[in-house]
C-alpha positions as CSV (number, residue, x, y, z in Angstrom):
1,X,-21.8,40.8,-28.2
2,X,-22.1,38.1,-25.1
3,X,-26.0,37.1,-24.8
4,X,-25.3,36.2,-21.0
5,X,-29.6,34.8,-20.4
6,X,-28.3,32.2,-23.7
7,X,-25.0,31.6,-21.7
8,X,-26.6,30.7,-18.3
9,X,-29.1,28.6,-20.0
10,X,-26.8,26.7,-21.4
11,X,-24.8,25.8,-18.0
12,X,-24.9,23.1,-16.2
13,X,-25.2,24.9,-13.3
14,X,-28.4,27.6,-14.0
15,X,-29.6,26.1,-16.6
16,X,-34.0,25.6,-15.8
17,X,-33.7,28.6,-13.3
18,X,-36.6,30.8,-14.2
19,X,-35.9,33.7,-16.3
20,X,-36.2,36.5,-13.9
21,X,-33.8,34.5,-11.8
22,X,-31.4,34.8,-14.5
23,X,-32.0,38.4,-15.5
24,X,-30.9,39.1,-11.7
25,X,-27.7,36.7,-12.0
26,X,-27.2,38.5,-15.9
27,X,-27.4,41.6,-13.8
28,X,-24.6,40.8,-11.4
29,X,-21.7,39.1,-14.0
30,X,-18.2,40.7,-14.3
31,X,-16.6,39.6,-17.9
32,X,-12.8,38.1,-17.4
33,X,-10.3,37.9,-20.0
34,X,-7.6,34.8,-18.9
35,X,-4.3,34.2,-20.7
36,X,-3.4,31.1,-21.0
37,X,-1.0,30.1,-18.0
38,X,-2.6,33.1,-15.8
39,X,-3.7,31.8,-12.5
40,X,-7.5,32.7,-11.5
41,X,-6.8,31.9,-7.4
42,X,-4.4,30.2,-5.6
43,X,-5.4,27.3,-2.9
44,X,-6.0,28.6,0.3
45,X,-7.6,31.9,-0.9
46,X,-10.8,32.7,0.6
47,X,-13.8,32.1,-1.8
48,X,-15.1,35.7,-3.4
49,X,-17.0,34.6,-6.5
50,X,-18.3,31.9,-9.0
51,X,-16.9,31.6,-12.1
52,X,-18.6,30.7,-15.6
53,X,-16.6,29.5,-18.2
54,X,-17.2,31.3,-21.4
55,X,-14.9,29.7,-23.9
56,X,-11.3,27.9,-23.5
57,X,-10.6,25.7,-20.6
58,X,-9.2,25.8,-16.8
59,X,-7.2,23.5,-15.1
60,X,-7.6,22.8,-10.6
61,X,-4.3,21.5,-9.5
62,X,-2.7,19.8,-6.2
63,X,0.0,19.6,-4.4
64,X,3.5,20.8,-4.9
65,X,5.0,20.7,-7.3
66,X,1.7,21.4,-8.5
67,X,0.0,18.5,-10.4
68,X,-3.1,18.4,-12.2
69,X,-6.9,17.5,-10.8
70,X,-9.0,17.9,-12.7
71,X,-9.4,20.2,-16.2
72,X,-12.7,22.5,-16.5
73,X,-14.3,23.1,-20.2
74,X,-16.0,25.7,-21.3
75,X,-19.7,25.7,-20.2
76,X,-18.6,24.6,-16.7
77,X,-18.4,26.5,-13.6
78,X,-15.7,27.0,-10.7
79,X,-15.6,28.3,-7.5
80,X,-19.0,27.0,-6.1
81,X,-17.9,24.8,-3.4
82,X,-16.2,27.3,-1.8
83,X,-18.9,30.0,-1.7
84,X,-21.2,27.0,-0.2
85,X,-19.0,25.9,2.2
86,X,-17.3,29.3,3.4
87,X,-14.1,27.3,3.2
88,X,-10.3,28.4,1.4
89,X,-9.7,27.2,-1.9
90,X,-9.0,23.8,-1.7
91,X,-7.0,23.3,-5.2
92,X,-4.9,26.3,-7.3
93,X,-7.0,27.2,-10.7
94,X,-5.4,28.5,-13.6
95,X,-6.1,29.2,-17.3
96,X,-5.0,26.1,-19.7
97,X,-5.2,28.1,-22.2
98,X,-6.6,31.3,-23.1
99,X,-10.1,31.3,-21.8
100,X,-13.2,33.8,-21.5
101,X,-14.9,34.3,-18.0
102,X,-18.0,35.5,-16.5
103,X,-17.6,36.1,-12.9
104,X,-20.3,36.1,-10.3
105,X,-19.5,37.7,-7.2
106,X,-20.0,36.2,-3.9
107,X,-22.7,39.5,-2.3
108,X,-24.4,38.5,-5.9
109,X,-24.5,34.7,-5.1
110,X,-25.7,34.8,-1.7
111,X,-28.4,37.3,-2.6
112,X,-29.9,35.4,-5.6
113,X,-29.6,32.2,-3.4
114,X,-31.6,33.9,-0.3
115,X,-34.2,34.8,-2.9
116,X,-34.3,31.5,-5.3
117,X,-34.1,28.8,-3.1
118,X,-34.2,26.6,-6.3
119,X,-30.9,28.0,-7.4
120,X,-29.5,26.7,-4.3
121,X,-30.9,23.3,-5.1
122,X,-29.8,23.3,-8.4
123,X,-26.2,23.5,-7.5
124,X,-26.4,21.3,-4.9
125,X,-27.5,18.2,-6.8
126,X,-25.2,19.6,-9.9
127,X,-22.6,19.1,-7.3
128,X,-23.8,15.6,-5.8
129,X,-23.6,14.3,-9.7
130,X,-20.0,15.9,-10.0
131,X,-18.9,13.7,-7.0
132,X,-20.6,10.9,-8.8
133,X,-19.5,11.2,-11.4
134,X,-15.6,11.1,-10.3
135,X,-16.5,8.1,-7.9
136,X,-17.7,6.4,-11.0
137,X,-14.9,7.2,-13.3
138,X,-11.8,7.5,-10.9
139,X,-9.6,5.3,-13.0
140,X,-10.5,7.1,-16.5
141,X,-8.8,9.5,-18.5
142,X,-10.0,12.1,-19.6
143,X,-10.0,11.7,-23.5
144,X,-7.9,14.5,-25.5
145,X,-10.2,16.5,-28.1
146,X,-7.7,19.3,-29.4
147,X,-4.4,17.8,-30.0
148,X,-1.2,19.7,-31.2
149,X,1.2,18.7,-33.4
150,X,4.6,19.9,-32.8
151,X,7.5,19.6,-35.1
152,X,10.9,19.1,-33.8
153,X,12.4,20.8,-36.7
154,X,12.0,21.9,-40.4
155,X,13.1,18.4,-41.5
156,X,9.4,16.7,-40.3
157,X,6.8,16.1,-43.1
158,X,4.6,18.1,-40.2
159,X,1.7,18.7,-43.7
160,X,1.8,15.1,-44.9
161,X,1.9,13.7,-40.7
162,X,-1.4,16.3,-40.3
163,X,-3.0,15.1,-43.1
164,X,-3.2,11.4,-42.6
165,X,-3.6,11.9,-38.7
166,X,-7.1,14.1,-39.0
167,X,-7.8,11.3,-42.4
168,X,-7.6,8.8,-39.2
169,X,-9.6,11.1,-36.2
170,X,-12.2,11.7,-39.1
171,X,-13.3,8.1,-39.0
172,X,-14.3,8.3,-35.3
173,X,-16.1,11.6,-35.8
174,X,-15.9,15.5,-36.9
175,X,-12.2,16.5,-37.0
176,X,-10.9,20.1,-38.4
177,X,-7.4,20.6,-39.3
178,X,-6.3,24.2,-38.2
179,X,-2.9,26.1,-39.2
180,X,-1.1,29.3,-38.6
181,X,-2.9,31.0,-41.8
182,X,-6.0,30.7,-40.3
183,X,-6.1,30.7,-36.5
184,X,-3.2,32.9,-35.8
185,X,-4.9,36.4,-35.5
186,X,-8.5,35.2,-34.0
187,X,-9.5,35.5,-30.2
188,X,-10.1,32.7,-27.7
189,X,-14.2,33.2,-29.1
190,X,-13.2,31.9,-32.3
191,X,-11.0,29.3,-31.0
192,X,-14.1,28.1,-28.5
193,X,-16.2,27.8,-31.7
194,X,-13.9,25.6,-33.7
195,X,-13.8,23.4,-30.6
196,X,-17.3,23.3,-29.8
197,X,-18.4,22.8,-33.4
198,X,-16.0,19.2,-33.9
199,X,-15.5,16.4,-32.1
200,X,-11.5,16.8,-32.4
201,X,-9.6,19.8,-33.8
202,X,-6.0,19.4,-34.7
203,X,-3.5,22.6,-34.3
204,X,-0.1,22.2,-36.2
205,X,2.4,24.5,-34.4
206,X,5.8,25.7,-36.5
207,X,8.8,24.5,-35.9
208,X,9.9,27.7,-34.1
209,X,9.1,29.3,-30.7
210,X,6.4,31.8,-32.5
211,X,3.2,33.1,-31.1
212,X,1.2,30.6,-32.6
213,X,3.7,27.6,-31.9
214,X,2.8,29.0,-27.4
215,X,-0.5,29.5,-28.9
216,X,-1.3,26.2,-30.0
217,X,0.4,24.7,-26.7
218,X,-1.9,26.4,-24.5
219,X,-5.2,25.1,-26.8
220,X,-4.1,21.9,-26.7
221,X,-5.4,18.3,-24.2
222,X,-2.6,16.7,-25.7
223,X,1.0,17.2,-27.7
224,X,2.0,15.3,-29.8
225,X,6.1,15.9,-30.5
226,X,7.1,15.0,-33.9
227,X,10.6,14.4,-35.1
228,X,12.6,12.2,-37.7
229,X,14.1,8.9,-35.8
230,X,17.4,9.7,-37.8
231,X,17.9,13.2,-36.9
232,X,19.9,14.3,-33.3
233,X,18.3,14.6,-30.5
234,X,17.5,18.2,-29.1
235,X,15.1,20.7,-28.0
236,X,11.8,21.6,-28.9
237,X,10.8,24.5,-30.4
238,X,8.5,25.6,-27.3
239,X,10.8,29.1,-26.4
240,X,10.8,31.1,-23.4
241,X,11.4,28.2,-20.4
242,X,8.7,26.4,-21.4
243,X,9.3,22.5,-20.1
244,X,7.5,20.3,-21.7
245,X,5.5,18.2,-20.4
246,X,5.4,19.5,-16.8
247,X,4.7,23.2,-17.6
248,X,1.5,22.4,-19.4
249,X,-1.7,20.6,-18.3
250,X,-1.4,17.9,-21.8
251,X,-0.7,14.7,-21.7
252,X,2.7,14.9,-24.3
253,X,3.5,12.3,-26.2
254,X,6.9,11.3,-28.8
255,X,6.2,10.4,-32.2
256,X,9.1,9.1,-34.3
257,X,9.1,9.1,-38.1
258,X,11.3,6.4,-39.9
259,X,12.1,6.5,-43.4
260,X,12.0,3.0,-43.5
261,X,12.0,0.3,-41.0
262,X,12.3,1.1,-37.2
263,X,15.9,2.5,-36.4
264,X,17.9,0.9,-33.8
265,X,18.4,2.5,-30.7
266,X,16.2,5.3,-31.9
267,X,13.6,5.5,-29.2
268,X,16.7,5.0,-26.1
269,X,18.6,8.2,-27.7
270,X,15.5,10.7,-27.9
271,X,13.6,9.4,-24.9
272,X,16.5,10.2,-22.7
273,X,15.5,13.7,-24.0
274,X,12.3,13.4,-22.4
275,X,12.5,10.7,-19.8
276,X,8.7,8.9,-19.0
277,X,7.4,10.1,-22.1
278,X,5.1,7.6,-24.1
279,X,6.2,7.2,-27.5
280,X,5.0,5.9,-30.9
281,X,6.8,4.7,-33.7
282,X,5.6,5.2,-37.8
283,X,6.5,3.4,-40.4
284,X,3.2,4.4,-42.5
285,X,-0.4,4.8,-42.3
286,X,-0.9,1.9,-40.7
287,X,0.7,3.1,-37.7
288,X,-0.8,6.6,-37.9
289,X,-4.0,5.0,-37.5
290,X,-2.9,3.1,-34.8
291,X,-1.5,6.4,-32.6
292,X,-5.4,7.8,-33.6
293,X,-6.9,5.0,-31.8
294,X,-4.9,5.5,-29.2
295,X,-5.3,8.8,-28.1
296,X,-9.0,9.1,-28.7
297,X,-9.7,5.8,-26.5
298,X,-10.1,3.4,-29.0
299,X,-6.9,1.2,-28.7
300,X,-7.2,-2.2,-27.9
301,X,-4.7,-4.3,-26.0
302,X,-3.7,-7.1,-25.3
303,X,-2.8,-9.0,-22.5
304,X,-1.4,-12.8,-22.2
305,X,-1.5,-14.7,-18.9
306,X,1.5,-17.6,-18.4
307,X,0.8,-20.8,-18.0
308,X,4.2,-23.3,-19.2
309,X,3.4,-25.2,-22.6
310,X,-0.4,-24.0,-22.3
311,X,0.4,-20.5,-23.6
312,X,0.8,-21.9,-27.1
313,X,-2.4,-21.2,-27.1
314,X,-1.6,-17.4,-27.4
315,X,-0.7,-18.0,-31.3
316,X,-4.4,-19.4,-32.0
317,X,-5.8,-16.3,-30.2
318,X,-3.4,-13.8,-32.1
319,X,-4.5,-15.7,-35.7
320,X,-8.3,-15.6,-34.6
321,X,-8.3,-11.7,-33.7
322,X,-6.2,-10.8,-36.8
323,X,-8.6,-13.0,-39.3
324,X,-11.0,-11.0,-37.8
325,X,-10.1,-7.8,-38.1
326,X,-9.4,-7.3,-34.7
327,X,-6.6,-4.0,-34.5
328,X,-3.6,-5.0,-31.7
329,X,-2.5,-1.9,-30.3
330,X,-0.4,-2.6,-27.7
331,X,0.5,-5.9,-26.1
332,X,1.7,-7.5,-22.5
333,X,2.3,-10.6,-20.8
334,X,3.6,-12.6,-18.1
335,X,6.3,-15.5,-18.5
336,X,5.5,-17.4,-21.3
337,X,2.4,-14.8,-22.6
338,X,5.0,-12.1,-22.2
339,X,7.1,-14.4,-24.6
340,X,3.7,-14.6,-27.3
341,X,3.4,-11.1,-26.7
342,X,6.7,-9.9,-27.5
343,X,6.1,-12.1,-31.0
344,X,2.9,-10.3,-31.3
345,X,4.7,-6.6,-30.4
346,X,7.4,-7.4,-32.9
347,X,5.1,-7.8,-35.8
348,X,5.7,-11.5,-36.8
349,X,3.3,-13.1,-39.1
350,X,1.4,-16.2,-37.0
351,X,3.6,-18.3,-39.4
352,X,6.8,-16.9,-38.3
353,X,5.4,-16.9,-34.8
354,X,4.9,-20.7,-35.0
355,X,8.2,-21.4,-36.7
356,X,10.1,-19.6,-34.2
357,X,8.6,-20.6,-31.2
358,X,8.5,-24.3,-32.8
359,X,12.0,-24.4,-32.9
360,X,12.7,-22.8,-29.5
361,X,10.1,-25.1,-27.6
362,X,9.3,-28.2,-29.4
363,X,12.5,-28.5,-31.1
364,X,14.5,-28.9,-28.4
365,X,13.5,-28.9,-24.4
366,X,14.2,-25.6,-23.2
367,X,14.7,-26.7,-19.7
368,X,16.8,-29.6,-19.4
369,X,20.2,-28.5,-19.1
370,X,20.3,-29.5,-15.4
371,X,22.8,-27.9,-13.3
372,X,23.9,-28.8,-9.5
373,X,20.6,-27.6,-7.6
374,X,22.1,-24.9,-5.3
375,X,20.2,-21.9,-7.0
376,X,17.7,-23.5,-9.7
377,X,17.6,-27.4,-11.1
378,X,18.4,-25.9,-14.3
379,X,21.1,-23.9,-15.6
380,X,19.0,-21.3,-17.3
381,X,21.6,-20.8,-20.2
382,X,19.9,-23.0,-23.0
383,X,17.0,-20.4,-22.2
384,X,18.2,-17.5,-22.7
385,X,20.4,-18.6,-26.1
386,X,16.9,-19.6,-27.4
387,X,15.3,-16.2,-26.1
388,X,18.9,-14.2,-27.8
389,X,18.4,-16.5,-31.0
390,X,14.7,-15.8,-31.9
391,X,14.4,-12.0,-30.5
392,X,18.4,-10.7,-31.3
393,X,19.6,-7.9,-29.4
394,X,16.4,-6.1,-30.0
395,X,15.1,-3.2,-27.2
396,X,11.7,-2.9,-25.8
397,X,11.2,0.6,-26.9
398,X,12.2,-0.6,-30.7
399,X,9.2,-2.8,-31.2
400,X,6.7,-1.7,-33.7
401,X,3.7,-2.1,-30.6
402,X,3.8,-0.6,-27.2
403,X,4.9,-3.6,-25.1
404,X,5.2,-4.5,-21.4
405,X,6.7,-7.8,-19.4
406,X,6.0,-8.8,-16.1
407,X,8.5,-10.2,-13.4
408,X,8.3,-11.0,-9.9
409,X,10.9,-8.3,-7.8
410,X,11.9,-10.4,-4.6
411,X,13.9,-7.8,-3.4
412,X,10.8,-5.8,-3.3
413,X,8.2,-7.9,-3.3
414,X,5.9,-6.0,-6.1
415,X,5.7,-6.8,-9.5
416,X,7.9,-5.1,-11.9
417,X,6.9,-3.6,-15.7
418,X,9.6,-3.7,-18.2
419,X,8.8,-1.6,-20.4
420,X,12.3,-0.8,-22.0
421,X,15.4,-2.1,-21.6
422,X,16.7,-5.5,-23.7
423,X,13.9,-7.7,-24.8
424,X,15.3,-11.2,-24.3
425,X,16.5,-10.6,-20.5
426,X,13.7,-9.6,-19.4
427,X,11.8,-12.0,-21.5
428,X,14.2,-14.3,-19.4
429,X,13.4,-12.9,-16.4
430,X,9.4,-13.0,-16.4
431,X,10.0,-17.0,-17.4
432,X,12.4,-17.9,-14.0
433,X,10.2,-20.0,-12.5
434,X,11.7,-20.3,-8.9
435,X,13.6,-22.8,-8.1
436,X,13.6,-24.2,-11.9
437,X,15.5,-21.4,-13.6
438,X,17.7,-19.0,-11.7
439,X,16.5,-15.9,-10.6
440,X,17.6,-12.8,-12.9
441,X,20.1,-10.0,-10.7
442,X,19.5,-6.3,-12.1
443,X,21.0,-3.0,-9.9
444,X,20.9,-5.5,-6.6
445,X,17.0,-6.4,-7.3
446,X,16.2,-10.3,-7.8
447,X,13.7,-10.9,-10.2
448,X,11.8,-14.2,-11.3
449,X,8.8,-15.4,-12.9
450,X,5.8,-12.6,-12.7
451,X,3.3,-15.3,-12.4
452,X,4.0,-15.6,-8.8
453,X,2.5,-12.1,-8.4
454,X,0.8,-11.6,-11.3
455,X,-0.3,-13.9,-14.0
456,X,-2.7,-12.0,-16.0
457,X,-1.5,-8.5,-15.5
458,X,-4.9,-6.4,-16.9
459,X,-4.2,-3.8,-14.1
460,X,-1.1,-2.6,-16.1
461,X,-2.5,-2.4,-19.5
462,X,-5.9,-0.8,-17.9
463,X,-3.8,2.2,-16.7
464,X,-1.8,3.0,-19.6
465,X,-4.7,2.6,-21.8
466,X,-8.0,4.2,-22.0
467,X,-9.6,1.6,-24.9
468,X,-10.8,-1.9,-25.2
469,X,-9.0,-4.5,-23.3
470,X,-8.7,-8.6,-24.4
471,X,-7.2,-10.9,-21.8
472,X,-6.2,-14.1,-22.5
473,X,-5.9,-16.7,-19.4
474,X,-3.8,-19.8,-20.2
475,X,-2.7,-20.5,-16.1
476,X,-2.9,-23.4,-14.3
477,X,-6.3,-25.0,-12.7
478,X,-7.2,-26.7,-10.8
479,X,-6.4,-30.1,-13.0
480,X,-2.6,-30.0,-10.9
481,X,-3.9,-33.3,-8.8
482,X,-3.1,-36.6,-7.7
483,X,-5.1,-39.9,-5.9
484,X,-2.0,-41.0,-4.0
485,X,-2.0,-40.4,-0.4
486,X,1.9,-40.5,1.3
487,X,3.9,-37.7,2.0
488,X,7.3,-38.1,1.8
489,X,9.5,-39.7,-1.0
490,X,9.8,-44.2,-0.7
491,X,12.8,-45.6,0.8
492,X,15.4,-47.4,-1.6
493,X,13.4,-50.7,-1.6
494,X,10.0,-48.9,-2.4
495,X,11.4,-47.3,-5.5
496,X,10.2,-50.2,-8.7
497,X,6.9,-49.5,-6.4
498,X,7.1,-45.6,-6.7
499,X,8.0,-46.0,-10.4
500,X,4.8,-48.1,-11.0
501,X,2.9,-44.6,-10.0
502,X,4.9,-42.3,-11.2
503,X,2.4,-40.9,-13.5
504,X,0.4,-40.4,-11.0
505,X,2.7,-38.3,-9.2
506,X,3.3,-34.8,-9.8
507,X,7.4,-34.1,-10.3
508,X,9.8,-31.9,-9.2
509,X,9.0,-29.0,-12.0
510,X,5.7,-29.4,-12.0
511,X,5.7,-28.5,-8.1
512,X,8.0,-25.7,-8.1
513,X,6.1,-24.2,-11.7
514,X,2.4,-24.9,-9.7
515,X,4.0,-22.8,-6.3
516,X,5.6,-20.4,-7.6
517,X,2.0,-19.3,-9.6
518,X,-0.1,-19.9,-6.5
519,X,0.3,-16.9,-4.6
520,X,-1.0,-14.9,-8.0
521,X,-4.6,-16.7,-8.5
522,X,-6.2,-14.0,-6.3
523,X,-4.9,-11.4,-9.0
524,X,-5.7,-13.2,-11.9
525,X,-9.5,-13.0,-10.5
526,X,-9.2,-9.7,-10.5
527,X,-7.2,-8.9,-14.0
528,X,-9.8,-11.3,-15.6
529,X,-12.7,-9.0,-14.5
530,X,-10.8,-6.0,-15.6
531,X,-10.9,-7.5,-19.1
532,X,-13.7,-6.3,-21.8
533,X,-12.9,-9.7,-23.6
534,X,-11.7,-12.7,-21.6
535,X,-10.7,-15.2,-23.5
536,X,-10.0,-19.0,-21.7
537,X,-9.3,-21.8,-23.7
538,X,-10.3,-25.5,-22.2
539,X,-6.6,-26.6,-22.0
540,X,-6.9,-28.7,-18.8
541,X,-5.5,-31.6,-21.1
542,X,-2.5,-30.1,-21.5
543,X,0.3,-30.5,-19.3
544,X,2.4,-27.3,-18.3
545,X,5.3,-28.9,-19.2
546,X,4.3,-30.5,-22.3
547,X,5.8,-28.9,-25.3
548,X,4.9,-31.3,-27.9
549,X,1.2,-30.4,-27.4
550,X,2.2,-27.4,-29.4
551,X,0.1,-27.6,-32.3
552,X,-2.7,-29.3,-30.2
553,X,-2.8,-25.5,-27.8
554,X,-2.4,-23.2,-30.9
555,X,-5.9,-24.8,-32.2
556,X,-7.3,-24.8,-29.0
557,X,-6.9,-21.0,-28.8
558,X,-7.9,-20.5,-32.0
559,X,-11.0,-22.5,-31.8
560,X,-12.1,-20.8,-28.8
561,X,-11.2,-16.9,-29.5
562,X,-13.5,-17.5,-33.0
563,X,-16.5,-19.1,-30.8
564,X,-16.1,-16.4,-28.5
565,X,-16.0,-13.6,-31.0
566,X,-18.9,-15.3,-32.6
567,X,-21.1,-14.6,-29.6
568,X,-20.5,-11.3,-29.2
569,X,-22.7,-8.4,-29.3
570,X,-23.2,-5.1,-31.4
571,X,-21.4,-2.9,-29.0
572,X,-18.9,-5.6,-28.4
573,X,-17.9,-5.6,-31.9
574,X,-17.8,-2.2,-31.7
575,X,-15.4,-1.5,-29.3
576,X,-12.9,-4.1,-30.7
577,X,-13.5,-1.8,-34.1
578,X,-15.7,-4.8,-35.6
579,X,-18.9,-2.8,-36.4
């Protein structure tokens, strides 16, 4: 039996009213059972009533097709503005899943808010911290609670995935692992108390289109679609035209299962299945825990700034973070930090990072196969057979880690995010520094270094991810001077003259690497105060160009991330899963 005077109490919205003002609003509620998917009003429906919601949760939605504003929980109310403002609906609500109303009809409203001025106030300044709140938080996700776990077939290990999954939630608070046997004949009620009582409840659907498998998409703030890398492509088991993800208000996500390392061309042949979808590869527990950090918000990423020979650095950074425990959920980078970072998203040791990148950099000068300069003074092959030799024929979306590069579009004049697609040529592309290494043509666009738009590209990782966020800036300072004063090159018999300064004088690379970044120190300034951890190494003494100040960089970084970790607080620590 509802006790509605515990209910309004317990609202956002009523709750401190005195209790004769609540017996009067008790009075007046109408009880509303939802099904999940039903709509409660449509947008441009004149306001009639306020609704309470009991248990289960709404969603408002825009636009058309419709997409999704905002989602209402259980405890929250709807409908308020519009009884205030005597204005249509401004947004469509319906029922995410199935959900328990109390309905309060407008003649009620306006009645108890003649008699109680307070209850007018009250909703007035629970609606002033509402817009708050969203003017505070626009950029922020909201974090899933109920997740739902949804086998593509019989083949999935769906009870060993579940088990290990809630192991990983349980760490970061209560978690409760719910099946067919024991949810499938409750009501919403017992649903809402499961919920309320954990901090995350995980719902395993069956591999069929059942009742329970529509059930537990409706309950769920996020999907989770499970299937074996090696097995073909298909459908999911959701039945009756449902489309996922667009027909439900979830974020959906692909998780692929590998018997053994990751499989080749995997992730290309079932994300064409469901194009835009975010996926996640697992090997074993380790990467379990990884896809638990993040989807409850505690994923850290990285991000690695470009900046020529300086970016060595990166590999001191990655060692520092990993002695200490530091977890590296997803990775990205610009020109040579996209480079580091696709070491990083790969998995290689710091010892095989050094190696490899020793013998493509130091090894051999990766930029001196000089070519006629119509396009670029260099040729830009000796590049990309380095880039070929240490990363293979490798694709974005088969690295371990999430992972994104960064090049400049000069057909378009944005930035572009590579975020599948072959590794080394677009590794190749966020390194063509203009005018030293020619541009990279893809589908008629022309795309070069991304430093010239955006060097330490936070922005990227901050939308994709809702966790903690390291940037590392290597770029260019302002070190890039000289004391001579002439401004054009010496005549023929000034040259043994010119020679005499030439160290003094900044060369042809160093000019076209130092423009090219230029036009992207405004957004550095803003990616670095994106950052939760910005990390800068004092590397002023090395020269952009210098590759044999590679072990000379990697200390630097290294020295630096460990002094800067050192000085970090409790809740630092904690949000970089140190404490």
């Amino acid at each position: 039996m509802r006790n509605p005077i515990a209910l309004l109490e317990s609202s956002s919205i009523f709750r401190g009213l005195d209790h004769d003002t609540l017996l009067a609003i008790a009075a007046g509620l109408d009880w509303i059972a939802l099904p999940g998917g039903a709509t409660l009003f449509e947008a441009g429906e004149a306001p009639d009533a306020l609704y309470l919601i009991v248990g289960g949760c709404l969603g408002a939605y825009t636009g058309d097709p419709p997409q999704l504003l905002a989602r209402i929980p259980a405890g929250e109310t709807v409908g308020e503005m519009g009884l205030l403002s005597g204005h249509p609906r401004s947004a469509t609500v319906r029922a995410i899943r199935d959900s328990d109303l109390a309905r309060l009809p407008r003649e009620t409203f306006d009645r108890i808010v003649v008699q109680n001025p307070q209850a007018l106030l009250r909703i007035s300044q629970m609606l002033v911290g509402r817009l708050e709140e969203v003017r505070g938080h626009h950029d922020a996700r909201p974090r899933p609670r109920t997740y739902t776990l949804v086998p593509h077939a019989a083949d999935v290990d769906i009870a060993a995935f579940a088990t290990e999954f809630v192991a990983e939630l349980a760490t970061r608070g209560r978690t409760e692992l719910v099946w067919s046997g024991r949810g499938a004949e409750h009501t919403s009620g017992w649903f809402h108390r499961i919920e309320s009582a954990n901090d995350f409840v995980v719902y395993v659907a069956d591999p069929a289109p059942t009742t329970w498998t529509k059930l537990c998409v409706r309950q769920a703030d996020a999907l989770l679609l499970v299937a074996r890398a090696a097995s073909a492509p298909g459908p999911w088991p959701v039945g009756d035209g449902i489309e996922l993800p667009r027909d439900t208000a979830a974020r959906a996500e692909l998780v692929l299962c590998h018997d053994g390392p990751i499989l080749s061309g995997a992730a290309s042949h079932w994300r064409a299945q469901l194009p835009g979808m975010p996926h996640h590869h697992v090997c074993g527990r380790e990467d379990i825990a990884r896809l638990a950090r993040a989807l409850a918000g505690h994923a850290v990423g990285l991000v690695l700034s470009g900046g020529g020979a300086r970016g060595f650095a990166h590999i001191g950074v990655v060692r520092a973070l990993r002695e200490a425990g530091v977890p590296i959920d997803r990775v990205g980078g610009t020109s040579i930090g996209a480079i580091m970072g696709a070491g990083v998203a790969a998995g290689w040791p710091v010892a095989e990072m050094i190696e490899r990148f020793r013998r493509a950099f130091v090894s051999t000068n990766p930029l001196n196969d000089y070519t006629l300069p119509l396009v670029s003074l260099v040729a830009g092959r000796k590049v990309s057979r380095l880039l070929r030799q240490e990363f293979g024929d490798v694709t974005i979306e088969d690295l371990p880690l999430p992972f994104y590069a960064v090049s400049a579009n000069l057909t378009t004049g944005r930035g572009s995010v590579h975020r599948q697609g072959e590794l080394w040529r677009w590794l190749r592309a966020s390194v063509a520094i203009p005018g030293v290494l020619p541009p990279v043509f893809h589908r008629g666009d022309v795309h070069v270094d991304g430093g010239a738009i955006n060097n330490l590209p936070v922005d990227v990782m901050r939308a994709a991810n809702a966790g903690t966020i390291v940037g590392v800036d290597v770029g260019a300072d302002t070190t890039f001077s000289t004391d001579l004063h002439d401004h054009e090159p010496p005549s023929l018999w000034n040259l043994p003259g010119w020679y005499r300064h030439q160290q003094r004088r900044p060369g042809i690379l160093r000019i076209l690497w130092r423009s090219g970044m230029i036009n992207s120190d405004a957004a550095t300034a803003v990616g670095r105060r994106q950052t939760d951890l910005l990390l800068h190494p004092p590397l002023a003494h090395i020269d952009l160009l210098d590759w044999k100040s590679f072990d000379i960089a990697i200390e630097a970084g290294y020295r630096h991330a460990n002094e800067r970790l050192a000085q970090l607080d409790a809740a630092a620590l904690m949000r970089l899963g140190l404490a």
